[in-house]
N, C-alpha and C positions, 0 to 999 in steps of 0.2 A: 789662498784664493783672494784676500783681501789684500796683498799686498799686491798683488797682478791686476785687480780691477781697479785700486787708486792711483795706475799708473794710465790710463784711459782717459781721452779729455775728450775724446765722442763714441757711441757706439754704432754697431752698424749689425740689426738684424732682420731676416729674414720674417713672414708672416705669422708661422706659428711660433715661433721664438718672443716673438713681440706679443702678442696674444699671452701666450704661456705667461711672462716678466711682468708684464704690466697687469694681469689678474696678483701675482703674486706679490713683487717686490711695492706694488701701489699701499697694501698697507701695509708694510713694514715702514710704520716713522721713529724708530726712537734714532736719536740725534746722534746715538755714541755706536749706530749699527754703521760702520763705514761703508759696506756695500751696498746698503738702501740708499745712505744719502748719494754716492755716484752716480746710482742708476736710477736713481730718481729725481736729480737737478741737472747731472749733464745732457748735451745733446742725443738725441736717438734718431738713426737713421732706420727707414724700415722700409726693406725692399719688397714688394707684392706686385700684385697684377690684378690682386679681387679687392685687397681694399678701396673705400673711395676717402676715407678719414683716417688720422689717429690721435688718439683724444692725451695719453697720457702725455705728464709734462716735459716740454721738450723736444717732442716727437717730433718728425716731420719723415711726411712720404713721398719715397723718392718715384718723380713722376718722368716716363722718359727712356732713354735708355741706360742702364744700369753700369755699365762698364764705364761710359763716360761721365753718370753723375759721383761714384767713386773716384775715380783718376780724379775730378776735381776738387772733392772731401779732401786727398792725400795732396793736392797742391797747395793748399792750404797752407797758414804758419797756425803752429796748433803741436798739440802733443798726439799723445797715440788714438788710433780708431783701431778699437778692438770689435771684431766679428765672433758675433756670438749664432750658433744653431745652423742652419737651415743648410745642408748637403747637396741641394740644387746648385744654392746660389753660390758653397764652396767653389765646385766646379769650375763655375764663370770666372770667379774674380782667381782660381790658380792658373785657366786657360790665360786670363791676361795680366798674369803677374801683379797681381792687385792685391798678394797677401806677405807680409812677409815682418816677422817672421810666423812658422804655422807652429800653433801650441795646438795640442793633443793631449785630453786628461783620455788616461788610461784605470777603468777601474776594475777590482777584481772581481767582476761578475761575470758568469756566462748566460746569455736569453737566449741564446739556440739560435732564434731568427728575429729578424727586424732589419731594419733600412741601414744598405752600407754604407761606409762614409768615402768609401772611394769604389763604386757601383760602375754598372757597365757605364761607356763613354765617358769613362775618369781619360785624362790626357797624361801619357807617361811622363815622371817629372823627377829628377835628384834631387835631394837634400842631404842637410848634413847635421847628427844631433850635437849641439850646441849646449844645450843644458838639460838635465831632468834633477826631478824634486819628487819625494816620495813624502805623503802627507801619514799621518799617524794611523788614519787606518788601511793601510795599503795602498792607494791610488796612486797612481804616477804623474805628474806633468811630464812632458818630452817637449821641447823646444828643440826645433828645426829651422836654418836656413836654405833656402835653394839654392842648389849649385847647379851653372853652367852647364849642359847638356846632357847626359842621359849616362849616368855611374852603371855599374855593374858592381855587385858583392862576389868574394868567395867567404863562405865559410866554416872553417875545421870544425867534423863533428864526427870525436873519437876517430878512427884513423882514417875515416873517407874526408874530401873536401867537395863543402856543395857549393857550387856556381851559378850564379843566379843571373841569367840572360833575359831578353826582352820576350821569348818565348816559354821557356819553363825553367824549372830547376833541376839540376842535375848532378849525380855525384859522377 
């Protein structure tokens, strides 16, 4: 995780995400914690609509409309904007290709229910896994990038093959 967030030279999160980090990572100062000091001297972008401030250091809220104040984050000369939390604002910025690439921590828990991260009115999209990292206690990173138009899987499982189309799956 620290070697993925010191590659960050701005962040870009959503309202509770920002809320959440800056109650947390604010007092984490020791100098040799590497991911306090990123997230707490680089830039932070933070997307809402209810805030009218943001106080931690760095911060600044994006006022306006969201697709065009990112598109001009990423025109930027700069190193990476990493998007942290908020499942809303995923949506927007995969609707306008404003992510890339998409990292997904995968952990081995199951909570039954809670908010999907790709929920009704997700927009159908390819990718292609690029890298994963399994951390010591199970967890997965998966690094995806997007591919060009709309893929289809088959999958062999034991002697049926399921195929996986834009309506359902089927063996």
């Amino acid at each position: 995780m620290t070697e993925w967030t010191k590659q960050a030279s701005t962040f870009l999160l959503g309202r509770k995400t920002y809320e959440m980090f800056a109650a947390s990572w604010l007092k984490s100062t020791d100098p040799a914690d590497e991911n306090a000091t990123a997230l707490n001297t680089r830039p932070k972008f933070v997307a809402s609509r209810t805030l009218d401030k943001v106080a931690w250091n760095n911060s600044y809220l994006i006022k306006g409309d969201i697709v065009e104040e990112v598109a001009k984050l990423k025109a930027q000369e700069g190193g990476e904007i990493q998007f942290h939390g908020s499942s809303d604002l995923l949506q927007t910025l995969l609707k306008h290709n404003l992510i890339e690439p998409l990292r997904i921590w995968q952990f081995p828990v199951v909570v039954g229910t809670g908010k999907r991260l790709f929920g009704a009115g997700t927009i159908p999209s390819s990718f292609r896994l690029v890298d994963t990292q399994q951390t010591a206690t199970g967890a997965l990173l998966h690094v995806y990038e997007r591919v060009d138009g709309l893929k289809y899987s088959e999958v062999e499982v034991g002697q049926e093959t399921v195929i996986f189309d834009s309506d359902t799956a089927h063996t």
